[in-house]
Backbone as CSV, one residue per row, in Angstrom:
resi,resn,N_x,N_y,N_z,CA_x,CA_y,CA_z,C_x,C_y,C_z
1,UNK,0.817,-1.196,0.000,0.000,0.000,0.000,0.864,1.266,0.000
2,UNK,1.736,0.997,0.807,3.028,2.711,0.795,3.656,2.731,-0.923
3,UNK,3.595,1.509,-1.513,4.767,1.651,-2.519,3.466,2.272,-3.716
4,UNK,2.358,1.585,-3.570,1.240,2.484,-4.223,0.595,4.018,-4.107
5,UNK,0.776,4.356,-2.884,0.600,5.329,-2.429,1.968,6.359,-3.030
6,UNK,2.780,6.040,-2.890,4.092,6.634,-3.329,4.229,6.668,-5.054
7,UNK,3.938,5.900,-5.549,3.663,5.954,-6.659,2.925,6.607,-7.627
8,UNK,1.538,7.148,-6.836,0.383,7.768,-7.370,1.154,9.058,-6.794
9,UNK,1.858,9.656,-5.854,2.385,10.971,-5.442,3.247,11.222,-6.512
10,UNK,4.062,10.382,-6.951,5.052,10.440,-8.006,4.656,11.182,-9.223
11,UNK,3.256,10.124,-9.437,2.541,10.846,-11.099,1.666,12.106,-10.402
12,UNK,1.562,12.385,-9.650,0.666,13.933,-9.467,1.709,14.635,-9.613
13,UNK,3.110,14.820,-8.805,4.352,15.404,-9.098,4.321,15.465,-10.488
14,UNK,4.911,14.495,-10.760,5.550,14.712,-12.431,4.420,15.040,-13.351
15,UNK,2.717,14.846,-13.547,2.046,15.653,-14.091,2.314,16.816,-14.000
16,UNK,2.105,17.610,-12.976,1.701,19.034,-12.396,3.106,19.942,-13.279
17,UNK,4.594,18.934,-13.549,5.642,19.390,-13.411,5.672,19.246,-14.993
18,UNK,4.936,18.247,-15.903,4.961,18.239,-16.877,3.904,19.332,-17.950
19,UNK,3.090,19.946,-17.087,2.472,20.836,-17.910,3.590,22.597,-17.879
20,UNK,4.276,22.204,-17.374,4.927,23.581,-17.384,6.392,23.883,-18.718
21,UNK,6.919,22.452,-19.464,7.647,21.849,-19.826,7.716,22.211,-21.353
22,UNK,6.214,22.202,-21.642,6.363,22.854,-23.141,5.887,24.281,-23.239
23,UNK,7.148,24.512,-24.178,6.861,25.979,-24.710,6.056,26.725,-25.400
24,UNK,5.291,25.539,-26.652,4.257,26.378,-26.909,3.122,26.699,-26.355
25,UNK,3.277,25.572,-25.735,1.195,25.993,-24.922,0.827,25.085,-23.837
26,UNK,0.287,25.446,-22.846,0.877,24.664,-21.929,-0.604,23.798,-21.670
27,UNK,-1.391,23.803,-22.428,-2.580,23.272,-22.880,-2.344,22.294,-23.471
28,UNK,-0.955,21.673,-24.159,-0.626,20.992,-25.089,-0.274,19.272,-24.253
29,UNK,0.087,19.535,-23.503,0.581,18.216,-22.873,-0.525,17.430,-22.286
30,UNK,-2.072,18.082,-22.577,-3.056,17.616,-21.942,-3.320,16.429,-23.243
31,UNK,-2.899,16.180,-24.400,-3.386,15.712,-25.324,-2.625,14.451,-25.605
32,UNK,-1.293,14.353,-24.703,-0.425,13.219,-25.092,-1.371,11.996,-24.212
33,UNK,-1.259,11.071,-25.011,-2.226,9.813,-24.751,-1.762,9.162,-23.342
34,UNK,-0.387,9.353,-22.991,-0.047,8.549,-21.907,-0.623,9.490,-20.442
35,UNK,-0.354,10.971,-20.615,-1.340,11.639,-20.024,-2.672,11.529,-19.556
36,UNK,-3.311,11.387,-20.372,-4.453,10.576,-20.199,-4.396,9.573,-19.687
37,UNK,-4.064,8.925,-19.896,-4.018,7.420,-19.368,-4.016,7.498,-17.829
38,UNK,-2.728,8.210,-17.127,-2.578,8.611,-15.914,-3.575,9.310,-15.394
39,UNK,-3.893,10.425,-15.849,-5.195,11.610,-15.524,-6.004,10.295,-15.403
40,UNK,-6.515,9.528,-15.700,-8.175,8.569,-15.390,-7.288,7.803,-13.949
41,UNK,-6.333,7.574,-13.839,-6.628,6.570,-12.235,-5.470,7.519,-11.378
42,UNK,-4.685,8.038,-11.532,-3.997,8.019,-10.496,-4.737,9.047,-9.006
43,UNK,-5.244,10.086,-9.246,-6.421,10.688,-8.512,-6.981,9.855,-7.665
44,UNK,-7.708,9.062,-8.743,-9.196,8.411,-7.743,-8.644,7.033,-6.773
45,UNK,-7.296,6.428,-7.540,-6.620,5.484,-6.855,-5.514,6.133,-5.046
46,UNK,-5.259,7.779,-5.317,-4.786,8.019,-4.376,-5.376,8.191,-3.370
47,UNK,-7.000,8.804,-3.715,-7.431,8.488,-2.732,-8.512,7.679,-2.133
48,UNK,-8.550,6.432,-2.886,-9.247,5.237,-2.341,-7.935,4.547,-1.133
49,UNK,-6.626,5.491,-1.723,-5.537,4.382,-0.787,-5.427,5.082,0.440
50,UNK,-5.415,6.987,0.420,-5.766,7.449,1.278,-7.000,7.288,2.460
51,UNK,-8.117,7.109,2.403,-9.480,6.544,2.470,-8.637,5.755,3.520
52,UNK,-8.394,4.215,2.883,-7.853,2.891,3.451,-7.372,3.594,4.453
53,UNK,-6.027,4.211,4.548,-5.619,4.643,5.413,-5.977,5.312,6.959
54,UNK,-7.267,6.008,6.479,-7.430,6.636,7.231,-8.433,6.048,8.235
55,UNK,-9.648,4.636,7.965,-9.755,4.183,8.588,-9.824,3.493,9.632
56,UNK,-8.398,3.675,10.044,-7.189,3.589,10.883,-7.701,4.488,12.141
57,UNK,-7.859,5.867,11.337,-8.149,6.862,12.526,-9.072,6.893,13.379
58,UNK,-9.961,6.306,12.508,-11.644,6.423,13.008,-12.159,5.935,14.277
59,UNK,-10.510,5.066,14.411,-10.768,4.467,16.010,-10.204,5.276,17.442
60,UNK,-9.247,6.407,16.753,-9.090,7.121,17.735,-10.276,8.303,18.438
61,UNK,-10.016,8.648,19.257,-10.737,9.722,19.612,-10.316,10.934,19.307
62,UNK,-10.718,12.189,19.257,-10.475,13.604,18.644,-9.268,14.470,18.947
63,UNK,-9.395,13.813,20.464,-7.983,14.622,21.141,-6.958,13.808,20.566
64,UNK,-7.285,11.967,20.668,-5.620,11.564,20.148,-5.560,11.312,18.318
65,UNK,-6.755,11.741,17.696,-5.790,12.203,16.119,-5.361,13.445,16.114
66,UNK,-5.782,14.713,17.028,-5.401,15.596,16.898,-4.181,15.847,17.141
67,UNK,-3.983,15.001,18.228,-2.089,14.839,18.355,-1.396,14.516,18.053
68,UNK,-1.951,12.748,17.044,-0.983,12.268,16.348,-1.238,13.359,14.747
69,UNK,-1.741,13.703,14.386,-1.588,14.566,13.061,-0.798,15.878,13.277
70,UNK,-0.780,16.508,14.787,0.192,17.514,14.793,1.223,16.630,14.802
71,UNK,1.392,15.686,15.151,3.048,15.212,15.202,3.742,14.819,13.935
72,UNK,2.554,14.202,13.177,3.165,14.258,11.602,2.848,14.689,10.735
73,UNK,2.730,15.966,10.946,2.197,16.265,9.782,2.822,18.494,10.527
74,UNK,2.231,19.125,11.198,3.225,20.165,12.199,4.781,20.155,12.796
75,UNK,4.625,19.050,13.737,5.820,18.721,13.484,7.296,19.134,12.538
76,UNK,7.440,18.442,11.415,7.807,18.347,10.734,8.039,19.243,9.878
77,UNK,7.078,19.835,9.683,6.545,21.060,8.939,7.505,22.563,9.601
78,UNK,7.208,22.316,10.689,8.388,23.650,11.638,9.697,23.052,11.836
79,UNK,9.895,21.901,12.111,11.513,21.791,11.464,12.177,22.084,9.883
């Protein structure tokens, strides 16, 4: 599940990074077929894996996700 999860972060990265890439129009990279291809799952697959994940939480109570999400997610963020 992490190596999927990591994977689908990969192609949102390198989409987002690939529309900036061509010079004539940056409208243009929406049309390459492998583009597409990616644009239909990697989205809805990140976050069905996200989802999974988070089910996890649902068993904590409010005060302790609130603490474990400042810790990873704040945390980190101010270092």
């Amino acid at each position: 599940m992490d190596l999927t999860k990591t994977i689908t972060i990969f192609l949102v990265v390198l989409l987002h990074g690939l529309q900036f890439c061509n010079e004539d129009s940056p409208a243009t990279w929406q049309g390459n077929r492998m583009t597409i291809v990616v644009l239909t799952f990697h989205m809805p697959l990140f976050m069905i894996i996200s989802g999974f994940f988070f089910q996890s939480s649902l068993r904590l109570s409010l005060k302790e996700l609130l603490a474990s999400k400042i810790c990873q997610l704040l945390v980190p963020a101010l270092v």
